[in-house]
DRENKE-305214 format. One record per atom (N, C-alpha, C, O, CB): residue number from 1; residue in one letter; x, y, z. Coordinates in steps of 0.1 Angstrom, whole numbers, plus 5000, padded with zeros to 4 digits. Glycine has a CB too. Layout:
BEGIN
+-----+-----+------+------+------+
:   n : res :    u :    v :    w :
+-----+-----+------+------+------+
: NUM :   A :    X :    Y :    Z :
...
+-----+-----+------+------+------+
REM end
This chain:
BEGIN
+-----+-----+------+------+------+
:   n : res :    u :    v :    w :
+-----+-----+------+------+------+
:   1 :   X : 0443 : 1694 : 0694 :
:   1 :   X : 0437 : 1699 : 0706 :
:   1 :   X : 0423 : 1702 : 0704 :
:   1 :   X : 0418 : 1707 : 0694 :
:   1 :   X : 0445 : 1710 : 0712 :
:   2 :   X : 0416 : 1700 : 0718 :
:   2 :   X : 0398 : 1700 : 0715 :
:   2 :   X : 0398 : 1716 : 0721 :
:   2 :   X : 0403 : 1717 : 0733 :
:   2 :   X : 0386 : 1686 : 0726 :
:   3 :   X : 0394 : 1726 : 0716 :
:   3 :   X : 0389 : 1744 : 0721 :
:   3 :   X : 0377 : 1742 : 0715 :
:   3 :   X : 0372 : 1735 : 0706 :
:   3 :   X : 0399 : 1760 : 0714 :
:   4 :   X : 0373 : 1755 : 0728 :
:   4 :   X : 0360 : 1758 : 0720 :
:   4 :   X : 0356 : 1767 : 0711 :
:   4 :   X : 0367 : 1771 : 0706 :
:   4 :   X : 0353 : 1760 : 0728 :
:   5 :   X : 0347 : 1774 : 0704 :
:   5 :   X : 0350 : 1779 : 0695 :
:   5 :   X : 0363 : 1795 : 0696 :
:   5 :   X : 0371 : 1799 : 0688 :
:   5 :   X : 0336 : 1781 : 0692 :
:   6 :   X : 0359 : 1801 : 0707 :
:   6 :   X : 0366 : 1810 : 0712 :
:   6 :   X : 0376 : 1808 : 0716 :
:   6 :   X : 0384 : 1817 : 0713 :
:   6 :   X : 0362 : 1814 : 0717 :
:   7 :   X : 0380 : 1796 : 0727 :
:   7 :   X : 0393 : 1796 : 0724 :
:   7 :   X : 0400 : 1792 : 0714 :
:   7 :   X : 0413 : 1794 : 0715 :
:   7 :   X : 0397 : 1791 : 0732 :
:   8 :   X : 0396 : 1787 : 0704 :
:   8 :   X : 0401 : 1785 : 0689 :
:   8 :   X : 0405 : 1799 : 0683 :
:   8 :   X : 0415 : 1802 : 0677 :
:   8 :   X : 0388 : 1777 : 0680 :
:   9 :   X : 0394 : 1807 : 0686 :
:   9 :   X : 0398 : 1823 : 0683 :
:   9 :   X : 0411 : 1828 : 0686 :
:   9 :   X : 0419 : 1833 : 0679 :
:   9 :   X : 0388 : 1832 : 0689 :
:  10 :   X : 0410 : 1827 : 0704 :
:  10 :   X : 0420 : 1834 : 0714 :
:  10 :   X : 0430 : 1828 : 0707 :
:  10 :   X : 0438 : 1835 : 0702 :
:  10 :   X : 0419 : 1831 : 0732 :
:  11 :   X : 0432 : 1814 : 0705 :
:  11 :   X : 0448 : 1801 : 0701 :
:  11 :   X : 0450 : 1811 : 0692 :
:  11 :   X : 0459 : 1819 : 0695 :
:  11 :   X : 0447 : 1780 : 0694 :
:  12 :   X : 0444 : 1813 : 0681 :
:  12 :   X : 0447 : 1813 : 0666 :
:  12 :   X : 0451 : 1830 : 0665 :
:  12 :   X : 0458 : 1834 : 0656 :
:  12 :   X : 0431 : 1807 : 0654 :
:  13 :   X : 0446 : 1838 : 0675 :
:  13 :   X : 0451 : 1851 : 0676 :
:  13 :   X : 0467 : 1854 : 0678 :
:  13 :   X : 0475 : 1863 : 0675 :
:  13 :   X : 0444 : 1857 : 0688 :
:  14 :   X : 0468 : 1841 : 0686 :
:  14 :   X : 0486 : 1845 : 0689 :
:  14 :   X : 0495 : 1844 : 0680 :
:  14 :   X : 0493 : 1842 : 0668 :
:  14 :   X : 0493 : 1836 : 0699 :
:  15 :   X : 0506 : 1846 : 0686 :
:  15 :   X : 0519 : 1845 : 0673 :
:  15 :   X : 0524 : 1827 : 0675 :
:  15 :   X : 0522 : 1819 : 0684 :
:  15 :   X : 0537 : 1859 : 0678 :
:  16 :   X : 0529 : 1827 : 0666 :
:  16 :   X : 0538 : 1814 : 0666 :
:  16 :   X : 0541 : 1812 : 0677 :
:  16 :   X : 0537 : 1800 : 0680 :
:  16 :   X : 0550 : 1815 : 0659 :
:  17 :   X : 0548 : 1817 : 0686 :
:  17 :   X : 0559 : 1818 : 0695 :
:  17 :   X : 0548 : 1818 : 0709 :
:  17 :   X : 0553 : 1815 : 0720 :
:  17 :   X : 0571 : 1834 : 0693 :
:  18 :   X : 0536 : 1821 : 0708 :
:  18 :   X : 0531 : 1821 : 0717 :
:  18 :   X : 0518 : 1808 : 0720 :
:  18 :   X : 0512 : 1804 : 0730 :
:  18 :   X : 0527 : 1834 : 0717 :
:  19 :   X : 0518 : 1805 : 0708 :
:  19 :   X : 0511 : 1795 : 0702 :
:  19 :   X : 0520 : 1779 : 0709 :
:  19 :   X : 0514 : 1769 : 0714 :
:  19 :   X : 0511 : 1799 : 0684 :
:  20 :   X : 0529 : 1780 : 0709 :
:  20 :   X : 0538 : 1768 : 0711 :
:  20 :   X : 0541 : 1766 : 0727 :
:  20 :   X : 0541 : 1756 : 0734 :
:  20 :   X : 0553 : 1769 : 0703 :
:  21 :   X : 0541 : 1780 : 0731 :
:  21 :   X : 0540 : 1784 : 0748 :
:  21 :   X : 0523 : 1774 : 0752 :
:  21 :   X : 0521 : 1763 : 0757 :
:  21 :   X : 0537 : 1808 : 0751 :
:  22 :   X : 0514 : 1785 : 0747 :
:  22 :   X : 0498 : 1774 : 0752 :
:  22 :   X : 0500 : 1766 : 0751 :
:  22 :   X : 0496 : 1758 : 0759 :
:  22 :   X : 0484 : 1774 : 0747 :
:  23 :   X : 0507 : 1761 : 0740 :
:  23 :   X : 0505 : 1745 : 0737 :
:  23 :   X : 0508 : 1734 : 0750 :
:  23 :   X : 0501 : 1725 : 0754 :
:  23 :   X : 0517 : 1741 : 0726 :
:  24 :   X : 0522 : 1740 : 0755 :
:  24 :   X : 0528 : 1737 : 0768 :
:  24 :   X : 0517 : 1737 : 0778 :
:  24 :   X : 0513 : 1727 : 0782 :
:  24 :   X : 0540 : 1747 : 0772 :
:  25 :   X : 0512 : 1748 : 0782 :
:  25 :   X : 0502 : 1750 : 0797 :
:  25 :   X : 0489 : 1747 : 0791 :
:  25 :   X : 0481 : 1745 : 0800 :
:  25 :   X : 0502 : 1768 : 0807 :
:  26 :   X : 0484 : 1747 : 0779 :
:  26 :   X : 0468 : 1740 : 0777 :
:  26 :   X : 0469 : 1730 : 0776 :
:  26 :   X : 0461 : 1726 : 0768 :
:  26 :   X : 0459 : 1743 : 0767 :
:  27 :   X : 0479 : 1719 : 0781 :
:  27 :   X : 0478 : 1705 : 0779 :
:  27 :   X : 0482 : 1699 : 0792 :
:  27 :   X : 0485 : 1687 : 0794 :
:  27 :   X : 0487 : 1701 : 0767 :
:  28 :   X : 0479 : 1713 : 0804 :
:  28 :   X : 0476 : 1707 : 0814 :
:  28 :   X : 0463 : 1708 : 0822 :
:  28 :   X : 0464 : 1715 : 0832 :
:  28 :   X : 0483 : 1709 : 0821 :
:  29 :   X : 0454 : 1702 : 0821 :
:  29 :   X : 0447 : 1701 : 0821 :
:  29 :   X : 0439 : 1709 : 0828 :
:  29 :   X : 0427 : 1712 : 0825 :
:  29 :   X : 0448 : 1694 : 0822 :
:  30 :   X : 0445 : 1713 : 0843 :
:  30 :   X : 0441 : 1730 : 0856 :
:  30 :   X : 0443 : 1737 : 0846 :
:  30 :   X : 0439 : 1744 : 0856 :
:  30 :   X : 0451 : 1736 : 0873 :
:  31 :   X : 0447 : 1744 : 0835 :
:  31 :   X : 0448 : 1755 : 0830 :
:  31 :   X : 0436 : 1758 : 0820 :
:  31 :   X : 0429 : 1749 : 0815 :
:  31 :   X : 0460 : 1755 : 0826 :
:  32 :   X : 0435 : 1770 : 0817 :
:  32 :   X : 0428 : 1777 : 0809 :
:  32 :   X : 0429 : 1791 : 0803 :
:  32 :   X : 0437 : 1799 : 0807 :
:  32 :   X : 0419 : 1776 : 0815 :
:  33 :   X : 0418 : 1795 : 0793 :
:  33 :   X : 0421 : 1808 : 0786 :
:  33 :   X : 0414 : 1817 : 0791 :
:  33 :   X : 0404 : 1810 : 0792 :
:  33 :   X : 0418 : 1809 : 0773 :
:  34 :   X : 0412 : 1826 : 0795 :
:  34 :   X : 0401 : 1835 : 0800 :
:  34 :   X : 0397 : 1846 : 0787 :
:  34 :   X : 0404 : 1856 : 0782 :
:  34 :   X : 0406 : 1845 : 0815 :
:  35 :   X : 0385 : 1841 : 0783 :
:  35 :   X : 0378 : 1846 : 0769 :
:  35 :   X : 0378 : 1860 : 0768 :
:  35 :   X : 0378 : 1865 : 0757 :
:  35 :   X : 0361 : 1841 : 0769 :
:  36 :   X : 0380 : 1873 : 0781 :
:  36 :   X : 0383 : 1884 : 0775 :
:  36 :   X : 0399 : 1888 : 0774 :
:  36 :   X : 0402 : 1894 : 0764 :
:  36 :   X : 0376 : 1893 : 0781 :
:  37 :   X : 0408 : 1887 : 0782 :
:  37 :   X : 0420 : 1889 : 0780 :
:  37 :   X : 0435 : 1881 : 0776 :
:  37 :   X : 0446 : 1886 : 0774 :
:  37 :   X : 0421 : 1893 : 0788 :
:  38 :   X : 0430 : 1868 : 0776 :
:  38 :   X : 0435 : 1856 : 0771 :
:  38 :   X : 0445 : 1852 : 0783 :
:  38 :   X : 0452 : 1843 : 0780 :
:  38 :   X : 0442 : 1857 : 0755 :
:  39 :   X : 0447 : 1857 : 0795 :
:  39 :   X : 0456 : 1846 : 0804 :
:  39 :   X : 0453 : 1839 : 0806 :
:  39 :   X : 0442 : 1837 : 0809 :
:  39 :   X : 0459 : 1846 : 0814 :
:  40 :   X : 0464 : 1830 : 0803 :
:  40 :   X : 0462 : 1815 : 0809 :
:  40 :   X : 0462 : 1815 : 0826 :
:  40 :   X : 0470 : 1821 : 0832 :
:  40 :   X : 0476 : 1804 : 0803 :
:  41 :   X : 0452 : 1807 : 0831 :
:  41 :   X : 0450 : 1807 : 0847 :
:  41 :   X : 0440 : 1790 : 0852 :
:  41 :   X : 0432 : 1783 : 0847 :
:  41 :   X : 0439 : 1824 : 0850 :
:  42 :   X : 0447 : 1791 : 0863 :
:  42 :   X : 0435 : 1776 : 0868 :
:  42 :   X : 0421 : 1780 : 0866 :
:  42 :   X : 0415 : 1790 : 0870 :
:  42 :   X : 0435 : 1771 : 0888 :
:  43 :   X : 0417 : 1771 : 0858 :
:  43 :   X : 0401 : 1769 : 0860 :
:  43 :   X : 0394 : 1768 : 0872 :
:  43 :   X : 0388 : 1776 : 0878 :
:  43 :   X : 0398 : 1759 : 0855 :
:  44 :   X : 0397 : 1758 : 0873 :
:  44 :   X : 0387 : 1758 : 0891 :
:  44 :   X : 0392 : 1763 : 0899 :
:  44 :   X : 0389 : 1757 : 0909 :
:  44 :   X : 0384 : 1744 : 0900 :
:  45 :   X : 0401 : 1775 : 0903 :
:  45 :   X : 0399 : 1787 : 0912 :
:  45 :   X : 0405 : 1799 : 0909 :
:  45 :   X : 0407 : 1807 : 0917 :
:  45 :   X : 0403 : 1784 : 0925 :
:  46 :   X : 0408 : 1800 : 0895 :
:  46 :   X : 0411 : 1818 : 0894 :
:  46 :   X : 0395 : 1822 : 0881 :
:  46 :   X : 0394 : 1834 : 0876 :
:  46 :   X : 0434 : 1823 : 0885 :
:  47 :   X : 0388 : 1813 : 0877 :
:  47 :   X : 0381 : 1816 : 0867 :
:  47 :   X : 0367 : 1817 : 0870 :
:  47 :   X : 0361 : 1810 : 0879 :
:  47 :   X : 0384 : 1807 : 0856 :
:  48 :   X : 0360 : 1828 : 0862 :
:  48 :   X : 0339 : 1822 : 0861 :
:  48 :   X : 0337 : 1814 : 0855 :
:  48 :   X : 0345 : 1807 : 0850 :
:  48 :   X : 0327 : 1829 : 0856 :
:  49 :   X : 0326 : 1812 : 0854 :
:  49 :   X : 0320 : 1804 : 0840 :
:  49 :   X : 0307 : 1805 : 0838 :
:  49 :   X : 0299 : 1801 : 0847 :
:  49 :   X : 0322 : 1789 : 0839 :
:  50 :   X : 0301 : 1810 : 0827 :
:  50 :   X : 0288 : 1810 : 0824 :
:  50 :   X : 0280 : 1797 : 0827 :
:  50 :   X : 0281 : 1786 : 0822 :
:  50 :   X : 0288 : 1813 : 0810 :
:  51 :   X : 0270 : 1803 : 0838 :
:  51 :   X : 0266 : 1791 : 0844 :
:  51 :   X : 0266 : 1783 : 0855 :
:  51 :   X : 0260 : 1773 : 0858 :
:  51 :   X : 0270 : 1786 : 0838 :
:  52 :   X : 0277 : 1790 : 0862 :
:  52 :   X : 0281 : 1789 : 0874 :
:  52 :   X : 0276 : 1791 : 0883 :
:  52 :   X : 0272 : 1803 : 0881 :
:  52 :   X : 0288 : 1794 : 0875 :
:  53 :   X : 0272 : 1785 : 0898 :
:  53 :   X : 0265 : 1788 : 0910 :
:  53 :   X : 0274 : 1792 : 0919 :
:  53 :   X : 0282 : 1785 : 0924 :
:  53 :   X : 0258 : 1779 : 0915 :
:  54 :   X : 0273 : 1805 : 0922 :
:  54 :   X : 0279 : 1809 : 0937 :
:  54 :   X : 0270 : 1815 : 0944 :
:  54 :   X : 0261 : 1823 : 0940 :
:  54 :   X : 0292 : 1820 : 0938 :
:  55 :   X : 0274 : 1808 : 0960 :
:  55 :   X : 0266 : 1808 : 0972 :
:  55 :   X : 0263 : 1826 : 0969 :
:  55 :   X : 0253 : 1831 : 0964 :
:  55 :   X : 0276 : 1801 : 0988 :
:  56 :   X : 0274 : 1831 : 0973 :
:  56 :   X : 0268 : 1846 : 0976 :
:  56 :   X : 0256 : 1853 : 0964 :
:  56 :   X : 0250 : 1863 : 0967 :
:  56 :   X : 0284 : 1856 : 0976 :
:  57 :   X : 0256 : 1846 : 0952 :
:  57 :   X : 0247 : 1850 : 0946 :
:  57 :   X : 0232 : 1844 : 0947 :
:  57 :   X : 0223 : 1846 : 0938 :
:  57 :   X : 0253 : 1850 : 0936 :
:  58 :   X : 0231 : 1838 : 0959 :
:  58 :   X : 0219 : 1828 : 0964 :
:  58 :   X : 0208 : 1829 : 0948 :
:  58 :   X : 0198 : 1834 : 0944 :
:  58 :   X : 0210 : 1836 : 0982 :
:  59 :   X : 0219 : 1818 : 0945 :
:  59 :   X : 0210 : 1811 : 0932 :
:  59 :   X : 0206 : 1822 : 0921 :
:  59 :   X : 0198 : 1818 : 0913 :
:  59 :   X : 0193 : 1804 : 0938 :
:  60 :   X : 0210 : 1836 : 0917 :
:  60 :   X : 0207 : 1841 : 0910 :
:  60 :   X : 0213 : 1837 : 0897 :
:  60 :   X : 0222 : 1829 : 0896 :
:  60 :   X : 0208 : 1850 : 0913 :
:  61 :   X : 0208 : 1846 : 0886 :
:  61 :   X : 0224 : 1845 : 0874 :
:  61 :   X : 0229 : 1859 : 0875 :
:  61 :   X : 0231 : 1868 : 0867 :
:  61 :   X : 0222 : 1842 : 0854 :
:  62 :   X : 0231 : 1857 : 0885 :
:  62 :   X : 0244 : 1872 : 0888 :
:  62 :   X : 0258 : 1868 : 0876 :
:  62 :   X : 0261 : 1874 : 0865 :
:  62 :   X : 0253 : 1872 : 0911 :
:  63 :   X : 0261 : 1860 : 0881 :
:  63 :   X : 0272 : 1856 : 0873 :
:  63 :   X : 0270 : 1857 : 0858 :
:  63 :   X : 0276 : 1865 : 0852 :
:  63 :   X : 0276 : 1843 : 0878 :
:  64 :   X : 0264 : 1850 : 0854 :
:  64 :   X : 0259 : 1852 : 0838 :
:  64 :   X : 0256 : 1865 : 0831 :
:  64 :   X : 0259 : 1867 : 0819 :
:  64 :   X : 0247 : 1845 : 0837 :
:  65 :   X : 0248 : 1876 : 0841 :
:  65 :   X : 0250 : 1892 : 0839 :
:  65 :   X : 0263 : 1899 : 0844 :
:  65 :   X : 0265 : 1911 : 0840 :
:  65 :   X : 0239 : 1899 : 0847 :
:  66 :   X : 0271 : 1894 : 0852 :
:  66 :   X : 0282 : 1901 : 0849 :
:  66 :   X : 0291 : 1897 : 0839 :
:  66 :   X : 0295 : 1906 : 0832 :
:  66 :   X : 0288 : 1902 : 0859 :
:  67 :   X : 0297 : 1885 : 0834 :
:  67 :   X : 0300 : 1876 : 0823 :
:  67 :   X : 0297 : 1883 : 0807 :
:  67 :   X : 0305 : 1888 : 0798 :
:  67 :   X : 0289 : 1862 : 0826 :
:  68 :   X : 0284 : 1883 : 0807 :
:  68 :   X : 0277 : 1892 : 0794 :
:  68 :   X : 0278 : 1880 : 0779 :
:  68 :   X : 0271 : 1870 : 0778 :
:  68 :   X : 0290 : 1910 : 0791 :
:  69 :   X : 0287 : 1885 : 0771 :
:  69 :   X : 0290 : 1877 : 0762 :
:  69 :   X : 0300 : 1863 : 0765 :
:  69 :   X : 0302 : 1853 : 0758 :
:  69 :   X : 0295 : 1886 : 0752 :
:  70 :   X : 0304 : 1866 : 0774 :
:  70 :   X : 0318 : 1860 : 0775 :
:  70 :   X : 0308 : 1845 : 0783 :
:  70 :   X : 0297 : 1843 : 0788 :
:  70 :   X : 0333 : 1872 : 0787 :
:  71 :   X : 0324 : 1835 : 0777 :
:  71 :   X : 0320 : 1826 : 0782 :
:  71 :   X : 0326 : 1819 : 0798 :
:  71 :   X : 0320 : 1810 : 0804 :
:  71 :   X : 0320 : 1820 : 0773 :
:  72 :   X : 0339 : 1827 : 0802 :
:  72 :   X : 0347 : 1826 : 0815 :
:  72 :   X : 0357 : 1832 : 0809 :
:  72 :   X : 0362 : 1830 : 0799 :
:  72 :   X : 0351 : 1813 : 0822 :
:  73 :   X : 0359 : 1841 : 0821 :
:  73 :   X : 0366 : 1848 : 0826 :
:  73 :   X : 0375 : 1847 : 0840 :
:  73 :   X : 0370 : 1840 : 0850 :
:  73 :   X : 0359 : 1855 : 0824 :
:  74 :   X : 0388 : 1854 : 0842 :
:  74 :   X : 0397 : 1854 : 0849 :
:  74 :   X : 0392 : 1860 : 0865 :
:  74 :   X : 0382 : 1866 : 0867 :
:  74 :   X : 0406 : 1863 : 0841 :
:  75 :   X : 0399 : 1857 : 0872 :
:  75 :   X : 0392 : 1864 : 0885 :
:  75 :   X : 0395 : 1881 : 0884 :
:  75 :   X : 0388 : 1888 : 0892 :
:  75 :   X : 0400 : 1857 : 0900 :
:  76 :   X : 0403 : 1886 : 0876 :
:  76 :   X : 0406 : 1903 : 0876 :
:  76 :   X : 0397 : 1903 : 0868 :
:  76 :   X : 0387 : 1908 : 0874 :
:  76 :   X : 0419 : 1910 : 0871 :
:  77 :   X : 0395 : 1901 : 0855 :
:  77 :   X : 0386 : 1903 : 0845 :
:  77 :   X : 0368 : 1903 : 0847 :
:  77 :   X : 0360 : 1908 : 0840 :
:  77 :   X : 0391 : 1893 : 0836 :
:  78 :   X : 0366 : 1893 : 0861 :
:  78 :   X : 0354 : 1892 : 0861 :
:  78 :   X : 0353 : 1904 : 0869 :
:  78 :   X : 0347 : 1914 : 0863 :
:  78 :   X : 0349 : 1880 : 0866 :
:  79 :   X : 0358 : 1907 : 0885 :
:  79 :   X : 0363 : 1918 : 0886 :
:  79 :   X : 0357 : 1931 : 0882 :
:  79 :   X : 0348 : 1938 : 0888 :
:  79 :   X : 0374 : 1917 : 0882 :
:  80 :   X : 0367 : 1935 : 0869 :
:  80 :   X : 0368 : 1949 : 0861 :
:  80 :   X : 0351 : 1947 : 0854 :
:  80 :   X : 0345 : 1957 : 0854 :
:  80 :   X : 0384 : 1948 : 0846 :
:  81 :   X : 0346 : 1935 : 0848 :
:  81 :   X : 0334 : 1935 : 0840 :
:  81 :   X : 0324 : 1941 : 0854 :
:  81 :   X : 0319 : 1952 : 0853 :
:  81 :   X : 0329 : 1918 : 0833 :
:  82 :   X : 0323 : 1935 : 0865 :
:  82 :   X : 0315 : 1939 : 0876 :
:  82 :   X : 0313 : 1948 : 0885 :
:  82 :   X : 0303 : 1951 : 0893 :
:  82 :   X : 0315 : 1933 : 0882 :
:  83 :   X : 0323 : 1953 : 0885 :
:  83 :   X : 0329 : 1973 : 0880 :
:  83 :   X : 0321 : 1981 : 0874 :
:  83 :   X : 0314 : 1990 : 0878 :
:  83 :   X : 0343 : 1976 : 0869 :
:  84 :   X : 0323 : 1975 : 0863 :
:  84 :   X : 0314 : 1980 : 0848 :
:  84 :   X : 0301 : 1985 : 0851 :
:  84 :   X : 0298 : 1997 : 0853 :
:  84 :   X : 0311 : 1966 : 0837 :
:  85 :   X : 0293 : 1971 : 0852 :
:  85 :   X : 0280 : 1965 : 0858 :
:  85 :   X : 0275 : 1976 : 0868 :
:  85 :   X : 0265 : 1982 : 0865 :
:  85 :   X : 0283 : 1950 : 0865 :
:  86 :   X : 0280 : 1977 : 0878 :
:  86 :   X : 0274 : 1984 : 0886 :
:  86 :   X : 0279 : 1995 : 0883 :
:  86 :   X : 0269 : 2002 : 0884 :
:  86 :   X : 0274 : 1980 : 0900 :
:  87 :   X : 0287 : 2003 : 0880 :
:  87 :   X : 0289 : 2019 : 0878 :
:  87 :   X : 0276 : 2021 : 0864 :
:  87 :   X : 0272 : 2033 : 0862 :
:  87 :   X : 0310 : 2024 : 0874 :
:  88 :   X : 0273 : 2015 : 0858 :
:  88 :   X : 0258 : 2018 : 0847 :
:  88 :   X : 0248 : 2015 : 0852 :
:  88 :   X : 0238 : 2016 : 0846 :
:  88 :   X : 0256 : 2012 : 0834 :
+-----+-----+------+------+------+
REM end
């Protein structure tokens, strides 16, 4: 299987038993890891992605400052980071 470096990280974090589970749902192709909490979720509509244009952010990199290190994230997870973001 092709991951990126991180999800190579997230895969190789799991157990056996959970490892053989991703195997199943990352080999469909709508699915994905979300780089801070590792749910598997649809890419093209529960995830961000560094890099990403949304309208409501009229062309900023909002998204990329809330994101931070990460490279996509979950729709809760982006969420909780943008929480973060604005309460500092």
């Amino acid at each position: 299987m092709d991951y990126s470096n991180i999800h190579e990280k997230i895969y190789n974090s799991l157990s056996k038993t959970e490892q053989k589970e991703a195997d199943i749902i990352i080999d469909d192709t709508n699915l994905n890891i979300c780089c801070r909490c590792t749910k598997i979720v649809r890419w093209f509509d529960e995830m961000y992605w560094k890099g990403e244009y949304h309208a409501k952010d009229n062309g900023t990199n909002h998204t990329n400052y809330i994101l931070g290190d990460y490279d996509s994230v979950c729709d809760e997870c982006y969420s909780i980071l943008s929480n973060q973001k604005i309460n500092h």
